[in-house]
TORKOL-4160 file (C-alpha; in steps of 0.2 Angstrom, whole numbers, padded with zeros to 4 digits, m for minus):
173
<pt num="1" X="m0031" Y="0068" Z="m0011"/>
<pt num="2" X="m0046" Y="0063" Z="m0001"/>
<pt num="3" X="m0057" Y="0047" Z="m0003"/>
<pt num="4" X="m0073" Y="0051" Z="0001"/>
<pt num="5" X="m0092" Y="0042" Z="0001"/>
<pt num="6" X="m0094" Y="0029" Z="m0009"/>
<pt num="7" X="m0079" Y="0022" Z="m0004"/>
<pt num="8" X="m0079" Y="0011" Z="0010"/>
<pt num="9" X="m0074" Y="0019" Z="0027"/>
<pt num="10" X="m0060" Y="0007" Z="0028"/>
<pt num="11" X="m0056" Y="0008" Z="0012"/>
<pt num="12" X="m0055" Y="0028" Z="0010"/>
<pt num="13" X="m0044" Y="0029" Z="0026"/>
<pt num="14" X="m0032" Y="0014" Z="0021"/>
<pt num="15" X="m0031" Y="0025" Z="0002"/>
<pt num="16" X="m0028" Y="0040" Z="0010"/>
<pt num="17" X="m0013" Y="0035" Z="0017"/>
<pt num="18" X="m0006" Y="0027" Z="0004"/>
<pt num="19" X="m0009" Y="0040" Z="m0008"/>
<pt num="20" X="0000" Y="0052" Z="0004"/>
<pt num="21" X="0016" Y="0052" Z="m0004"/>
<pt num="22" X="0015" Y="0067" Z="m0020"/>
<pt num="23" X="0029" Y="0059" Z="m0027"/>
<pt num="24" X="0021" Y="0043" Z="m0031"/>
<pt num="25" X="0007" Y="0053" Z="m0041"/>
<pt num="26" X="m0008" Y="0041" Z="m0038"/>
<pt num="27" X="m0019" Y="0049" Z="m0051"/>
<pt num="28" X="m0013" Y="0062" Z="m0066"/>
<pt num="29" X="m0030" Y="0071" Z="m0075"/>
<pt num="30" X="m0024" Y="0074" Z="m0093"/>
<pt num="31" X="m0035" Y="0085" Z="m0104"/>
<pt num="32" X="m0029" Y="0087" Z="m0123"/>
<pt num="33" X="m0038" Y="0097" Z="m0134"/>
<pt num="34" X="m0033" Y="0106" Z="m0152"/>
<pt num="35" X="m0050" Y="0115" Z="m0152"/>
<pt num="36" X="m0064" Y="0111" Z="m0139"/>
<pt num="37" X="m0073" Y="0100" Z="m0150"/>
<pt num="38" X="m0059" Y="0087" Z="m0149"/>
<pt num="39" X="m0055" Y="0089" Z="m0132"/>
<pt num="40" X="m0051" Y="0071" Z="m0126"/>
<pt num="41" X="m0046" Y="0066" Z="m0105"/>
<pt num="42" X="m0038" Y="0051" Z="m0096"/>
<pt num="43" X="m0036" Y="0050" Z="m0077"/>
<pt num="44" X="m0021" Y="0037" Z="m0071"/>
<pt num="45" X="m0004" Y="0036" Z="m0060"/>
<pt num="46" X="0010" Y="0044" Z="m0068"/>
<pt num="47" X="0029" Y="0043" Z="m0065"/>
<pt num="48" X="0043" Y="0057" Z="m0066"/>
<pt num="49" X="0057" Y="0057" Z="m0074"/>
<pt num="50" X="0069" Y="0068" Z="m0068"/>
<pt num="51" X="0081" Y="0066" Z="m0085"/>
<pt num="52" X="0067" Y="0076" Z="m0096"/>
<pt num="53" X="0058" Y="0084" Z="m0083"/>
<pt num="54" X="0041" Y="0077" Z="m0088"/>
<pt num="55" X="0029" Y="0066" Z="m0081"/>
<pt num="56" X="0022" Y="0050" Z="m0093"/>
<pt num="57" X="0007" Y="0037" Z="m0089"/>
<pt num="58" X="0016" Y="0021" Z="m0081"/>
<pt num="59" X="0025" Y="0011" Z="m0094"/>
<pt num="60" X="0014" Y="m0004" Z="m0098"/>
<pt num="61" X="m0002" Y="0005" Z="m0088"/>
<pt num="62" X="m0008" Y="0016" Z="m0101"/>
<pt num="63" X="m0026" Y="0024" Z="m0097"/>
<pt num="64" X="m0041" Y="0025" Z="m0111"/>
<pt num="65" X="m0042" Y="0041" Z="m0118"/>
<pt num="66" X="m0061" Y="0047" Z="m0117"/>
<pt num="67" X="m0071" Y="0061" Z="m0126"/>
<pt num="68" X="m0071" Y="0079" Z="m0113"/>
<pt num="69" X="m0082" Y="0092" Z="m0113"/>
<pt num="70" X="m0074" Y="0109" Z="m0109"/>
<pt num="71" X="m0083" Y="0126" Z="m0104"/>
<pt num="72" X="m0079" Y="0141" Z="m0096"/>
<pt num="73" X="m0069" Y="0136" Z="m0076"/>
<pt num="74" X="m0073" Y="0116" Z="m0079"/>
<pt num="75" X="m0070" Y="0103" Z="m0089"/>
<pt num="76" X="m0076" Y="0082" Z="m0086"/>
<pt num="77" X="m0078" Y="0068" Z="m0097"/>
<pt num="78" X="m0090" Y="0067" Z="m0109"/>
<pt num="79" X="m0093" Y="0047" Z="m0108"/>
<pt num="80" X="m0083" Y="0034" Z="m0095"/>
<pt num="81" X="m0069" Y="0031" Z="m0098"/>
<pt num="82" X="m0063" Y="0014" Z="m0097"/>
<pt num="83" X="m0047" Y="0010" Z="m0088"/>
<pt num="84" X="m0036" Y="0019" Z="m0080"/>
<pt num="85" X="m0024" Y="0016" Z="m0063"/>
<pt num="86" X="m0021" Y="0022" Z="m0044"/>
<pt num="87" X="m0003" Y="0022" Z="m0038"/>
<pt num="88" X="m0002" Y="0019" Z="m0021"/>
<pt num="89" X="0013" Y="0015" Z="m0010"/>
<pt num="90" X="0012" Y="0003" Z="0005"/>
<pt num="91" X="0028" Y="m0004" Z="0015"/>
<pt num="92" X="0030" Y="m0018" Z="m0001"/>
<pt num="93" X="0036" Y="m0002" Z="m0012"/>
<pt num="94" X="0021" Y="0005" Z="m0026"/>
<pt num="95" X="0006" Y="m0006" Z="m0031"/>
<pt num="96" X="m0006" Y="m0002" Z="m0046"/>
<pt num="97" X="m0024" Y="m0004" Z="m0045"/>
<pt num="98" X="m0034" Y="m0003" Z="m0060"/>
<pt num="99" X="m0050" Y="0007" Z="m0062"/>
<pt num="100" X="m0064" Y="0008" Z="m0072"/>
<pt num="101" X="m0079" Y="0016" Z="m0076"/>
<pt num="102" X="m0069" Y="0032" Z="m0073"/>
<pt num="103" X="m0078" Y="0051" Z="m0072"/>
<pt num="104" X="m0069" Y="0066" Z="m0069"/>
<pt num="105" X="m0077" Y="0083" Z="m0063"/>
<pt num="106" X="m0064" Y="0096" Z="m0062"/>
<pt num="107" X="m0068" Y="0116" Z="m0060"/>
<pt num="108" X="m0050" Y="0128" Z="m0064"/>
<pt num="109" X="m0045" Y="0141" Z="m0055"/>
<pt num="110" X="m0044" Y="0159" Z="m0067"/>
<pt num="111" X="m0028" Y="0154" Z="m0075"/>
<pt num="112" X="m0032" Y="0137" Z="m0077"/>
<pt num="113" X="m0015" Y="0131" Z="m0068"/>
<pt num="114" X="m0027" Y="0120" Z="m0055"/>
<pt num="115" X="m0042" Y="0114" Z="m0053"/>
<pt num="116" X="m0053" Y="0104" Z="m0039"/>
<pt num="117" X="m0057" Y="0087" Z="m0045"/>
<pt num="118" X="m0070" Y="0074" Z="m0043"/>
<pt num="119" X="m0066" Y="0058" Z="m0048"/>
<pt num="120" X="m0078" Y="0045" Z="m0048"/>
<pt num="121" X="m0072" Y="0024" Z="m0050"/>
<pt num="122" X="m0075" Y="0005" Z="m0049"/>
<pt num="123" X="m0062" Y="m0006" Z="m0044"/>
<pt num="124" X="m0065" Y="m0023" Z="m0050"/>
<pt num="125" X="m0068" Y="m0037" Z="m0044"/>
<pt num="126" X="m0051" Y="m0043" Z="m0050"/>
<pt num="127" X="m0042" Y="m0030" Z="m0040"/>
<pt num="128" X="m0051" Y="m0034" Z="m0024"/>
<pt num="129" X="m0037" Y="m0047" Z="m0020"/>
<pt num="130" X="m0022" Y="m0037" Z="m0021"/>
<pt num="131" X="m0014" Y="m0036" Z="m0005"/>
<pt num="132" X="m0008" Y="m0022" Z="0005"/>
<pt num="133" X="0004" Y="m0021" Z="0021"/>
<pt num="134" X="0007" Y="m0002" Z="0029"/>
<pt num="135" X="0005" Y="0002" Z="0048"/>
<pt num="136" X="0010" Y="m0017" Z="0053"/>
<pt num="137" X="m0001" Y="m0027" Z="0042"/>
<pt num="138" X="m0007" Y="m0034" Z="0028"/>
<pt num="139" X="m0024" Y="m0033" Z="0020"/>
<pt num="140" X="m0032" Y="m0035" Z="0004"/>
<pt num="141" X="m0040" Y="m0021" Z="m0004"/>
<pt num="142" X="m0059" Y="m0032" Z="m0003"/>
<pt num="143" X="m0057" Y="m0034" Z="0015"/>
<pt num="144" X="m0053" Y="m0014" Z="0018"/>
<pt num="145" X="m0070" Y="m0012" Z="0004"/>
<pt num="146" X="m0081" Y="m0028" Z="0013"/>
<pt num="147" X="m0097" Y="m0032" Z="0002"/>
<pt num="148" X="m0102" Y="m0045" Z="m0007"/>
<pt num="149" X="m0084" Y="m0054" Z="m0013"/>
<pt num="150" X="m0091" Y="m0056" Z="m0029"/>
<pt num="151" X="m0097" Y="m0037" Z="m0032"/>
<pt num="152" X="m0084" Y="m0022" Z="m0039"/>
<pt num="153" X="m0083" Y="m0008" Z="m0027"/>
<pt num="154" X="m0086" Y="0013" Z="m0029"/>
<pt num="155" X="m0073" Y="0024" Z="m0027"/>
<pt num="156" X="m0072" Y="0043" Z="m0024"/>
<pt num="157" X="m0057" Y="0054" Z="m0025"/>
<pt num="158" X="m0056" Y="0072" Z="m0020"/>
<pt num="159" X="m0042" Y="0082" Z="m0025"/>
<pt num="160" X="m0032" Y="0096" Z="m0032"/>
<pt num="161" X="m0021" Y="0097" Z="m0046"/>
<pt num="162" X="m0009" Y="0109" Z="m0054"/>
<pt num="163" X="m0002" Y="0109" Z="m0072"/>
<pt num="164" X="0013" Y="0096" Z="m0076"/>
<pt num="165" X="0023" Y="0094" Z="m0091"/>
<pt num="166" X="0018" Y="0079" Z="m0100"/>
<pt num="167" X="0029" Y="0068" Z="m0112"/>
<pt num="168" X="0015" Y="0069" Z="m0127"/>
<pt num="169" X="0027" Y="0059" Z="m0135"/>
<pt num="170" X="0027" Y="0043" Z="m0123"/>
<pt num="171" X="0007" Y="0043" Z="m0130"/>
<pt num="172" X="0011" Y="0038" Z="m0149"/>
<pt num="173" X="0013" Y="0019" Z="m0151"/>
């Protein structure tokens, strides 16, 4: 995972780190579709659990589901979708940041098993104040972005993923 322009130089160096670890899985791109005209998608950190062998949204964190559009090698959202989160680890353990505005542009290999994605974010203002601590420090995630205090900031994610086995069933309420 690579965090790329928009993103604040600070900001993308400091995430790229922190979203180092796979384990953590920062961001999970989930496609469902019965047919391609129902095709819905949801980018957010998951968590594996080793007892079932699947991976689920993180309990309490659960993205927005958005409409997708599918074609032949590629598939993105049709609209924003709303919320969703970024696992990151730092020396206090995991902290979740919550995104919005989400866009995802992914193209799939020939089998469909990976793709290459783009996914384009706004962190809130809300999340600016957050705090990190990793190589030594502690900083906030609005003083790695800078800008106005009172402004959300971009965020661009680069990355490739692979297909996971998803507990469907952690989706129903």
């Amino acid at each position: 995972m690579s965090f790329t322009p928009p993103t604040a130089g600070a900001l993308g160096q400091a995430f790229n780190e922190l979203a180092y670890d796979f384990e953590v899985h920062p961001i999970t791109v989930v496609l469902r579709a019965t047919d391609p005209q129902q095709a819905t998608i949801a980018a957010s950190s998951t968590m594996y659990d080793p007892n079932t062998y699947m991976d689920s949204f993180v309990a309490g964190l659960d993205p927005t589901f958005t409409d997708a559009g599918l074609a032949q090698g590629a598939f993105w959202t049709g609209t924003p979708q709303a919320t969703g989160y970024l696992r990151l680890r730092h020396d206090q353990g995991v902290l979740d940041l919550e995104l919005t505005n989400l866009t995802v542009h992914a193209t799939t290999d020939s089998d469909c098993n990976q793709a290459f994605v783009t996914l384009d974010a706004i962190i809130p203002v809300t999340e600016k104040s957050k705090q990190l601590v990793y190589s030594g420090g502690t900083t906030t995630v609005g003083d790695l972005g800078g800008g106005d205090p009172n402004n959300p900031l971009p965020l661009r994610a680069l990355f490739l993923t692979e297909a996971i086995s998803l507990d469907w069933a952690s989706l129903d309420p």
